[in-house]
C-alpha positions as CSV (number, residue, x, y, z in Angstrom):
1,X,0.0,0.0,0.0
2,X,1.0,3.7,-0.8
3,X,1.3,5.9,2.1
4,X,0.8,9.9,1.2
5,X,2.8,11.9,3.7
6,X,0.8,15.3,4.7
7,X,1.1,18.7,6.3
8,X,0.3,22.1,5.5
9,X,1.8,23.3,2.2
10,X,3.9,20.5,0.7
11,X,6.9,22.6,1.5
12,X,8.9,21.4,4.3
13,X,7.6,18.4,6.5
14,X,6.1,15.8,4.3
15,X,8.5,16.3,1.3
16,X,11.1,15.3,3.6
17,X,9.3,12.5,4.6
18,X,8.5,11.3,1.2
19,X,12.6,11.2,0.2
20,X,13.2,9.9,3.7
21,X,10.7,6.8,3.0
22,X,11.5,6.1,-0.5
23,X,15.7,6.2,0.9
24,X,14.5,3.9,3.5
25,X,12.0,1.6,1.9
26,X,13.3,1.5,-2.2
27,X,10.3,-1.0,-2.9
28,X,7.6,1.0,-1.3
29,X,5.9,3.5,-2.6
30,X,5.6,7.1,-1.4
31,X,4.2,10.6,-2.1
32,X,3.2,13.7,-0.4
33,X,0.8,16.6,-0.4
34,X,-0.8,19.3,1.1
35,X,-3.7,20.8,2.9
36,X,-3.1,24.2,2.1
37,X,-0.7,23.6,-0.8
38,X,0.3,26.5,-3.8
39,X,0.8,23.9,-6.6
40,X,3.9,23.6,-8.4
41,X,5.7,25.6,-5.3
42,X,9.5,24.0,-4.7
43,X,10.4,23.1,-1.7
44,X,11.1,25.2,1.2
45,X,15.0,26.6,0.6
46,X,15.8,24.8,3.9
47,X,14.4,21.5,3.9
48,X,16.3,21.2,0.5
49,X,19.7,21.9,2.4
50,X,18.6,19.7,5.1
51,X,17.8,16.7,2.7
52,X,21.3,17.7,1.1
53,X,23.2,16.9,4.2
54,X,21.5,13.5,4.2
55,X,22.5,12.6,0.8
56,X,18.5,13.1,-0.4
57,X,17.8,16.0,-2.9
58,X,14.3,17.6,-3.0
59,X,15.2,20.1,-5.5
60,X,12.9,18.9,-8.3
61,X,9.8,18.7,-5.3
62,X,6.7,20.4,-6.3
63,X,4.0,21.1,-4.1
64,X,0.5,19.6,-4.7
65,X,-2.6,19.8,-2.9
66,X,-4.2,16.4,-1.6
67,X,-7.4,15.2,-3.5
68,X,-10.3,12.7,-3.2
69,X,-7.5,10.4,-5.9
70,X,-4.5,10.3,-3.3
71,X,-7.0,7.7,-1.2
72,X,-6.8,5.4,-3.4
73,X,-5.2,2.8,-2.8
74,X,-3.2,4.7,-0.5
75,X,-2.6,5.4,3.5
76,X,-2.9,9.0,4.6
77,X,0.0,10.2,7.4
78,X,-0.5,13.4,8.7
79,X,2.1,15.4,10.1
80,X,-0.3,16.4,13.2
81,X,-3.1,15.7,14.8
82,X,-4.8,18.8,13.7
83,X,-4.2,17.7,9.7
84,X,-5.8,15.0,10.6
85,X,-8.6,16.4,12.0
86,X,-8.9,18.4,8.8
87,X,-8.9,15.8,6.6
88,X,-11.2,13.5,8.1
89,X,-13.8,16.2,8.5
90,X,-13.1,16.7,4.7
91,X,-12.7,12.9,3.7
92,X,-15.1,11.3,5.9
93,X,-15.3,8.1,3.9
94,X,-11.8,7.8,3.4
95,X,-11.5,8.0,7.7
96,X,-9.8,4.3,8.0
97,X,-7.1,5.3,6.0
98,X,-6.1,8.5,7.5
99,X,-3.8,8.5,10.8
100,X,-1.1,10.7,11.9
101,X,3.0,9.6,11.0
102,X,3.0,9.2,14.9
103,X,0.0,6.8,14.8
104,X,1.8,4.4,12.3
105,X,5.1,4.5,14.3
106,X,3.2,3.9,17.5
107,X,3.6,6.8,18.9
108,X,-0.1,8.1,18.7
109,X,0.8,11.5,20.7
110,X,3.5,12.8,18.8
111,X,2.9,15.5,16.0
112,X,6.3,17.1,14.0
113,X,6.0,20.1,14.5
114,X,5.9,22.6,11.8
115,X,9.8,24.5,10.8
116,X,8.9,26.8,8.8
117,X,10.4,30.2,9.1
118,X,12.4,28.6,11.9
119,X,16.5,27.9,12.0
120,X,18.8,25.5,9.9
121,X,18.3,23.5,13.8
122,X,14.8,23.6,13.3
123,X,14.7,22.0,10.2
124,X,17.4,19.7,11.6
125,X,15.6,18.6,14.2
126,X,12.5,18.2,12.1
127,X,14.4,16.1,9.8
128,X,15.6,14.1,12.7
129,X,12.1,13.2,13.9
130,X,10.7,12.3,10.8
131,X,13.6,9.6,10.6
132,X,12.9,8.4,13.8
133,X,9.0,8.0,12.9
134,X,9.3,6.8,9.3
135,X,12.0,4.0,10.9
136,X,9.0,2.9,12.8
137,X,7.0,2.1,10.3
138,X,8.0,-0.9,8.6
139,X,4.9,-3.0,10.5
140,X,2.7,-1.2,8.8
141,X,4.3,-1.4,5.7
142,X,4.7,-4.9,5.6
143,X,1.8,-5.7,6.5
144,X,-0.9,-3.8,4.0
């Protein structure tokens, strides 16, 4: 199964999590979107240079809003608890395939909070978290 990583604009969090993943799971497939997402936007200047220092380019990212289509066939992780929120109001029939990243690493408490228009660290640390998280997930993975 497909997993769509999601958070605000498609900027900073869930691209990072999308080349984390697909560095960390080569035969699983991975996208991300947004909720609030300017389409064809690049991403964020600083979650570029973080993904650089990992060996993981995101320079060719574009930012795309999520859509009824990215359900199919596919698990939804949020970046927070609040996107969630959004989307299953939204997506109401789609609500057994949405959950937050922490959910799926069993960690059902934990959002990532959002660096934008924060420091290099921020992003860092962002980065940092989403590898911890997406290193968690390989149950789910291998089992849908």
């Amino acid at each position: 199964m497909k997993i769509v990583f999601v958070c605000t604009g498609n900027t900073c969090r869930s691209p990072m999590a999308e080349a984390i993943a697909k560095s960390r799971y080569p035969g699983s497939a991975f996208s991300s979107r947004g909720v609030s997402a300017c389409a064809g936007e690049g991403a964020n200047p600083k979650s570029v240079g973080t993904a650089s220092e990992h060996g993981l380019n995101l320079t060719k990212h574009k930012a795309r809003q999520i859509g009824g289509r990215d359900f199919k066939k596919a698990a939804i992780a949020a970046m927070t608890r609040g996107h969630k929120e959004l989307l299953l109001r939204k997506y109401a029939k789609y609500a057994d395939r949405i959950y937050t990243l922490g959910e799926l690493a069993g960690e059902p408490e934990r959002d990532v909070p959002d660096p934008y228009g924060g420091t290099d660290d921020d992003y860092r640390d962002c980065f940092g978290m989403l590898e911890g998280l997406i290193a968690k997930i390989e149950g789910f993975i291998t089992k849908k």
